[in-house]
MMTF fields as JSON, N, C-alpha, C and O atoms, coordinates in Angstrom:
{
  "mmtfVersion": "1.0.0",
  "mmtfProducer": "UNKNOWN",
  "numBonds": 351,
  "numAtoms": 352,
  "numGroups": 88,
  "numChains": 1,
  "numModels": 1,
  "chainsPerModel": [1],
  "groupsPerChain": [88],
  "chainIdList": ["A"],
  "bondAtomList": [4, 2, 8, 6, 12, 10, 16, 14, 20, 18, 24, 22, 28, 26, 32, 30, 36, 34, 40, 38, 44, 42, 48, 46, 52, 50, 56, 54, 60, 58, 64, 62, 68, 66, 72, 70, 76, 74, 80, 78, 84, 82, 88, 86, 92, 90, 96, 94, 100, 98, 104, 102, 108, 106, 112, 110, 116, 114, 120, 118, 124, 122, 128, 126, 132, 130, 136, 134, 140, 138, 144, 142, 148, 146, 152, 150, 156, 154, 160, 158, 164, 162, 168, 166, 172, 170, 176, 174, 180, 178, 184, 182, 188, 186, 192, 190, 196, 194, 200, 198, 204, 202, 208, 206, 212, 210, 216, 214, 220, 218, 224, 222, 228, 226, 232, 230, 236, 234, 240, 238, 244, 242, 248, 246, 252, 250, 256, 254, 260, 258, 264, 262, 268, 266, 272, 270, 276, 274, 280, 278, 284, 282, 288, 286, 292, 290, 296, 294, 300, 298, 304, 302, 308, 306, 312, 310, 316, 314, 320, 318, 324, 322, 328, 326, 332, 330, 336, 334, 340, 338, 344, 342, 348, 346],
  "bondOrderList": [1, 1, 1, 1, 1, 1, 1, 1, 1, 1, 1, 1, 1, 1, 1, 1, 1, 1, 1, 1, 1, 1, 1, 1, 1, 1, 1, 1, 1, 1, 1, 1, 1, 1, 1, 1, 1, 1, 1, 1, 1, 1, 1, 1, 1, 1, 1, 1, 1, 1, 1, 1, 1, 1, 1, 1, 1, 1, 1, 1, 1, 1, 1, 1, 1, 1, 1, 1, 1, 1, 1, 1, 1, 1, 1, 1, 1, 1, 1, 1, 1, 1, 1, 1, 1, 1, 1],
  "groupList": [{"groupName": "UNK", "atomNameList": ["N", "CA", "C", "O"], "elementList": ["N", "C", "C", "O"], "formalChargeList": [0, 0, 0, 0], "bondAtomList": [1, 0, 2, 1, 3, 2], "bondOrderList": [1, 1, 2], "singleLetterCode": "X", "chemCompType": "L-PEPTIDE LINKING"}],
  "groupTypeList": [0, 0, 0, 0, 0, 0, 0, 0, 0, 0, 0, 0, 0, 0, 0, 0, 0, 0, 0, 0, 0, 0, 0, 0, 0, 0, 0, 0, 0, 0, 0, 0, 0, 0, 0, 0, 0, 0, 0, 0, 0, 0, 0, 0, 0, 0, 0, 0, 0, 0, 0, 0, 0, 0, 0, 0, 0, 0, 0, 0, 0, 0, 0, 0, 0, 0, 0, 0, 0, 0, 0, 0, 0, 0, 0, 0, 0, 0, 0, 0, 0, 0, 0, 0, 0, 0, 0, 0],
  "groupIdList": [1, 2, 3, 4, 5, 6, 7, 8, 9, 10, 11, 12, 13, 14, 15, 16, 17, 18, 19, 20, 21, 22, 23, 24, 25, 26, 27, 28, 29, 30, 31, 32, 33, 34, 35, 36, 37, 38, 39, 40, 41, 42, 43, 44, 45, 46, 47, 48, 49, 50, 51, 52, 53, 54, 55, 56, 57, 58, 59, 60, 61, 62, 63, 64, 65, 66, 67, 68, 69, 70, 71, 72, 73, 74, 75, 76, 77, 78, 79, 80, 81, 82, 83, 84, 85, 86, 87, 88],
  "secStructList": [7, 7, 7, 2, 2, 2, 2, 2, 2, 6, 6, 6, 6, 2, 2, 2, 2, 2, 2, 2, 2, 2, 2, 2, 2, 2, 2, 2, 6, 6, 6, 1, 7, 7, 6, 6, 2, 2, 2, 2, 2, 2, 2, 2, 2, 2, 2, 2, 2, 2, 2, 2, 2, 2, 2, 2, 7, 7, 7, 7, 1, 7, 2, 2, 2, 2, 2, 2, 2, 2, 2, 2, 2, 2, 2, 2, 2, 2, 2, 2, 2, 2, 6, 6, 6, 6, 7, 7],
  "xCoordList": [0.858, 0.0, 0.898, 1.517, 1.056, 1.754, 1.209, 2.076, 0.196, -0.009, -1.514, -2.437, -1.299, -2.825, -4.186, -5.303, -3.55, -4.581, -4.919, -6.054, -4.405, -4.529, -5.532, -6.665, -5.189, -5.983, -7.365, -8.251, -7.393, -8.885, -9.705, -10.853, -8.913, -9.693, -9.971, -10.375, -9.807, -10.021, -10.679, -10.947, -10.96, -12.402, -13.78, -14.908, -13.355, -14.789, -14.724, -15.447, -13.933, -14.325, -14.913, -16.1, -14.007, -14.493, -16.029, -17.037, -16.087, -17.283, -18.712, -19.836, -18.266, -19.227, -19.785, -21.002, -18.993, -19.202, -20.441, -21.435, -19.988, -20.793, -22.083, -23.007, -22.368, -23.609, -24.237, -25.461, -23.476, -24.322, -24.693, -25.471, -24.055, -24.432, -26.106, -27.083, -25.839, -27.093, -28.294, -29.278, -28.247, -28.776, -29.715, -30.88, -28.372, -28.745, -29.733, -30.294, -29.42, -30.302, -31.672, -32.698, -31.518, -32.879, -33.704, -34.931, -33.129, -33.906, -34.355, -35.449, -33.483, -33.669, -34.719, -35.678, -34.839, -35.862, -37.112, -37.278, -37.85, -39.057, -39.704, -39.791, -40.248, -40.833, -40.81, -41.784, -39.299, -38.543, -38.686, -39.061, -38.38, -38.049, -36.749, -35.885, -36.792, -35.632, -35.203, -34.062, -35.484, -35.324, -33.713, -33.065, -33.42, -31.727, -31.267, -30.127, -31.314, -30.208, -30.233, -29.081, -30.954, -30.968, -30.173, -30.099, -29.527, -29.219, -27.514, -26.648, -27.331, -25.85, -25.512, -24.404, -26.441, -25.801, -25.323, -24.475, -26.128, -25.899, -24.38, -23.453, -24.48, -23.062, -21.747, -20.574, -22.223, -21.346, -20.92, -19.707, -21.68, -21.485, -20.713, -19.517, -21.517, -20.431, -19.04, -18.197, -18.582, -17.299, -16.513, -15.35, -17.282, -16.033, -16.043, -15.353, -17.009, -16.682, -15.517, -14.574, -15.902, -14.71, -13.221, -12.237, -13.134, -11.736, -11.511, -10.297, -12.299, -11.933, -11.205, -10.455, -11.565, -11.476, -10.216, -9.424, -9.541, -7.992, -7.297, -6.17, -7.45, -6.58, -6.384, -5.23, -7.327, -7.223, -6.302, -5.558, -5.944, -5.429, -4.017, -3.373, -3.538, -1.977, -1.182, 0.023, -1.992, -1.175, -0.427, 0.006, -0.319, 0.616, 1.799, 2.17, 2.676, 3.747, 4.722, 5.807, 3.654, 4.404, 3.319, 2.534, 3.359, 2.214, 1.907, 0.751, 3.303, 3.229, 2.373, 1.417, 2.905, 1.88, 0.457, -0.39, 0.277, -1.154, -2.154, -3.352, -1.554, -2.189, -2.68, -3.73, -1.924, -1.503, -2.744, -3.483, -2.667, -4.136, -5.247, -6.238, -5.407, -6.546, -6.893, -8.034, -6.024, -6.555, -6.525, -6.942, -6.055, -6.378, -8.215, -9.031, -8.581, -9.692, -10.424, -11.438, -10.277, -10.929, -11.407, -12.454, -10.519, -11.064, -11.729, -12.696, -11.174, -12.031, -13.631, -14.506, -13.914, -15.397, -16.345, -17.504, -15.015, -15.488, -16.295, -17.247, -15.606, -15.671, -17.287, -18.182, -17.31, -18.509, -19.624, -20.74, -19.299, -20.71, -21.022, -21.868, -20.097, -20.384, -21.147, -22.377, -20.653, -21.482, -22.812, -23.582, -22.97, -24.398, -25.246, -26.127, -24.521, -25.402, -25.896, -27.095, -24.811, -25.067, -25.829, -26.222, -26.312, -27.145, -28.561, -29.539, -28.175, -30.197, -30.838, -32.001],
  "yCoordList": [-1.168, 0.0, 1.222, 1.422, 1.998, 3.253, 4.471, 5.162, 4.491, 5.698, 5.351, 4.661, 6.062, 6.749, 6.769, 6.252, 7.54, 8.552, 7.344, 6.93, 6.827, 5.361, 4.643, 4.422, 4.332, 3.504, 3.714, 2.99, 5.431, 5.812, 5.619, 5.177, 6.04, 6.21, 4.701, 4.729, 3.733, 2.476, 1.519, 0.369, 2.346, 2.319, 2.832, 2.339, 3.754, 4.537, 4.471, 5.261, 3.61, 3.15, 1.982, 1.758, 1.037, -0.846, -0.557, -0.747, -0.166, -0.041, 0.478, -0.017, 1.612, 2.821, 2.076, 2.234, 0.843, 0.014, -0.957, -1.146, -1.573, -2.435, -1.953, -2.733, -0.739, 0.145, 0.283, 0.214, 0.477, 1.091, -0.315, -0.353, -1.204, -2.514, -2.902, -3.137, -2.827, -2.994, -2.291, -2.795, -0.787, 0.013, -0.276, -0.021, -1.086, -1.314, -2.651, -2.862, -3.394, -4.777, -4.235, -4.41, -3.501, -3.022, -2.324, -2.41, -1.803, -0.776, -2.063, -2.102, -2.866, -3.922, -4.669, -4.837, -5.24, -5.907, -5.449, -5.959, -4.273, -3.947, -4.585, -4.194, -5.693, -6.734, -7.28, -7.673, -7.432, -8.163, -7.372, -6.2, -8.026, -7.818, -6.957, -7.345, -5.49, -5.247, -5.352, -4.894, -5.814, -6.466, -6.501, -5.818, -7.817, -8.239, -7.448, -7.489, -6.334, -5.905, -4.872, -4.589, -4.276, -3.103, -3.726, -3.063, -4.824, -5.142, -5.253, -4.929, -5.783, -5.593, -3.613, -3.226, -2.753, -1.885, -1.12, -0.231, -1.735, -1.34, -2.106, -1.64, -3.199, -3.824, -3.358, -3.674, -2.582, -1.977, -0.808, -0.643, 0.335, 1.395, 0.538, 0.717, -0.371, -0.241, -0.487, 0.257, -1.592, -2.032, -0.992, -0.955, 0.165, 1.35, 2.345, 3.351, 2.162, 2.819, 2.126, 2.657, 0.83, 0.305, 0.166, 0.051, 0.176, 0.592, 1.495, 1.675, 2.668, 4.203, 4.486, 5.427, 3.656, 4.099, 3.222, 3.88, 2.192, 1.493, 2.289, 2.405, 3.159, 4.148, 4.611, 4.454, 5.703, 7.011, 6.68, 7.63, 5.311, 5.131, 5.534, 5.175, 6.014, 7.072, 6.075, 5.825, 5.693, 4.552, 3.321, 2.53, 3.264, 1.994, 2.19, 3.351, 1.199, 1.259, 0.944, 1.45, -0.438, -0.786, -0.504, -1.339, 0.993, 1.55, 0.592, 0.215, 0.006, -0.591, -2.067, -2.424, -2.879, -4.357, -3.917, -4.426, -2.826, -2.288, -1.833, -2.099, -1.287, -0.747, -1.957, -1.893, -2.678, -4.226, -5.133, -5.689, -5.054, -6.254, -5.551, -6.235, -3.938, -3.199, -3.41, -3.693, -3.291, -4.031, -5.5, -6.001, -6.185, -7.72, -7.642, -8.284, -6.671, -7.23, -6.559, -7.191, -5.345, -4.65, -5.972, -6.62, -6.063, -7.38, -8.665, -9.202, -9.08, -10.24, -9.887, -10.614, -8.557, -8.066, -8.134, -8.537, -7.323, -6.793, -8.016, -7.801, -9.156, -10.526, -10.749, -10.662, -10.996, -11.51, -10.597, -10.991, -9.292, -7.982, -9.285, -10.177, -9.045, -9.149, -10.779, -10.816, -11.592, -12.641, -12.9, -13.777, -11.835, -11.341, -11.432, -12.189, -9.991, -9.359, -10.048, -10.022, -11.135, -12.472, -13.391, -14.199, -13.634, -14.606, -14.099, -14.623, -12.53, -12.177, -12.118, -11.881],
  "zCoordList": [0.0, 0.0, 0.0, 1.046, -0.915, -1.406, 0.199, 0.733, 0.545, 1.57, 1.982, 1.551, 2.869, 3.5, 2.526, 2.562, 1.758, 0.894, 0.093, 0.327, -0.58, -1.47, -0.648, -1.075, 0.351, 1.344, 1.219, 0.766, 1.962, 1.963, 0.478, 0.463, -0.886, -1.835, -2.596, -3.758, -2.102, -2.077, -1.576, -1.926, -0.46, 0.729, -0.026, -0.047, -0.499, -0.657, -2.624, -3.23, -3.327, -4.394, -4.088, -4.327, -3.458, -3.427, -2.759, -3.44, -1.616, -0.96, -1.654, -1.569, -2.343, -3.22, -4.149, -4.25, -5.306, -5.966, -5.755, -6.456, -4.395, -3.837, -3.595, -3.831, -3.139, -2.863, -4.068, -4.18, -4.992, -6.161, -7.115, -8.069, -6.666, -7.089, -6.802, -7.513, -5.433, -5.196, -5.033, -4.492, -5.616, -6.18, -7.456, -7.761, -8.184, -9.171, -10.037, -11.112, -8.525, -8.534, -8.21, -8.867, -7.018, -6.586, -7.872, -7.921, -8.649, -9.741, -10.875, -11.439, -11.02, -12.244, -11.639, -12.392, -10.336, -9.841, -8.501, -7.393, -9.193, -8.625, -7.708, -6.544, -8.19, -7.323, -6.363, -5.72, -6.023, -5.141, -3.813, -3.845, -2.597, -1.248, -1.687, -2.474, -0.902, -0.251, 0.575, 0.516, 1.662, 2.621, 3.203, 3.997, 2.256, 2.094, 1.596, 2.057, 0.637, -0.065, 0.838, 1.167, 1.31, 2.526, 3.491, 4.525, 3.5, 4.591, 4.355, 5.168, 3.057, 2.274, 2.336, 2.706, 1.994, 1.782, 3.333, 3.409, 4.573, 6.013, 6.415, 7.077, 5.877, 6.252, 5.221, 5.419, 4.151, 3.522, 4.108, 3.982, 4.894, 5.371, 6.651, 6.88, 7.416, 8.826, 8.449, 8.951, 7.485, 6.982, 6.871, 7.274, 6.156, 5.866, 6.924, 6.756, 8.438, 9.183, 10.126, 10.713, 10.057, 10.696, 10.012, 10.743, 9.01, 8.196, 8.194, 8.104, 8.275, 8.0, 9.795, 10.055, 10.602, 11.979, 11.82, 12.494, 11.376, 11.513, 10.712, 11.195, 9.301, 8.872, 9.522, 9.922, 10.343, 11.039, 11.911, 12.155, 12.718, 14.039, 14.098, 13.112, 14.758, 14.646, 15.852, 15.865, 16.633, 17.158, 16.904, 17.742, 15.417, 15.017, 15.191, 15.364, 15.198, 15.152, 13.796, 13.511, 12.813, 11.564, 10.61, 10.161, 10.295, 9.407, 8.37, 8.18, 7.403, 6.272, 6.614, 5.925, 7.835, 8.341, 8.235, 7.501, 9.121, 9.359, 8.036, 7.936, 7.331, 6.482, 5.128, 4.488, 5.015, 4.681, 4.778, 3.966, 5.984, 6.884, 6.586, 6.333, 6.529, 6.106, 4.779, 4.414, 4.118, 2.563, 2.369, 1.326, 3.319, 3.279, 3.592, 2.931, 4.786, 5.316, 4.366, 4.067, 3.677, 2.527, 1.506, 1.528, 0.843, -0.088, 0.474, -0.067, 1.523, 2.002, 2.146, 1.675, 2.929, 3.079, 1.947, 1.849, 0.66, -0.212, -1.372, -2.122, -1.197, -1.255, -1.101, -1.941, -0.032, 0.662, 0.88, 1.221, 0.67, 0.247, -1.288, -1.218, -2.54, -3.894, -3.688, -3.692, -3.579, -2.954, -2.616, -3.008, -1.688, -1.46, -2.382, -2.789, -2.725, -4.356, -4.939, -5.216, -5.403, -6.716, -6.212, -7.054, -4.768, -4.222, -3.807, -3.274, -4.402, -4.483, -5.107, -4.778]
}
């Protein structure tokens, strides 16, 4: 991970994606329960509040490990939001 700033704008693309994903299911399928997908786009917002709160943290010590595991857990989430999507 090159910096900070990279970090954040990678948060709020991968994440933003996922939202508008299911934006976009919701618009293609009228009919359907939103129910679940209201429920993907709530676990999309907490995900990036809880990543946005491990960037911010000034208490690390090995920025580069830390920042590292934040984009490990970025994609793993990001993973299992898209998953979702495709299973509604």
């Amino acid at each position: 991970m090159a910096n900070k700033r990279d970090l954040k704008k990678d948060l709020n693309y991968v994440l933003g994606d996922i939202i508008e994903a299911v934006y976009v299911w919701e618009l293609t399928n009228p009919g359907k329960d939103t129910k679940k997908s209201e429920k993907i786009i709530d676990e999309a917002i907490e995900t990036f509040d809880t990543l946005i709160t491990k960037v911010n943290d000034r208490k690390i010590e090995n920025k580069k490990q830390h920042f590292k595991a934040i984009n490990l857990e970025l994609e793993k989430k990001g993973r299992e939001l898209i998953d979702k999507i495709n299973a509604l």
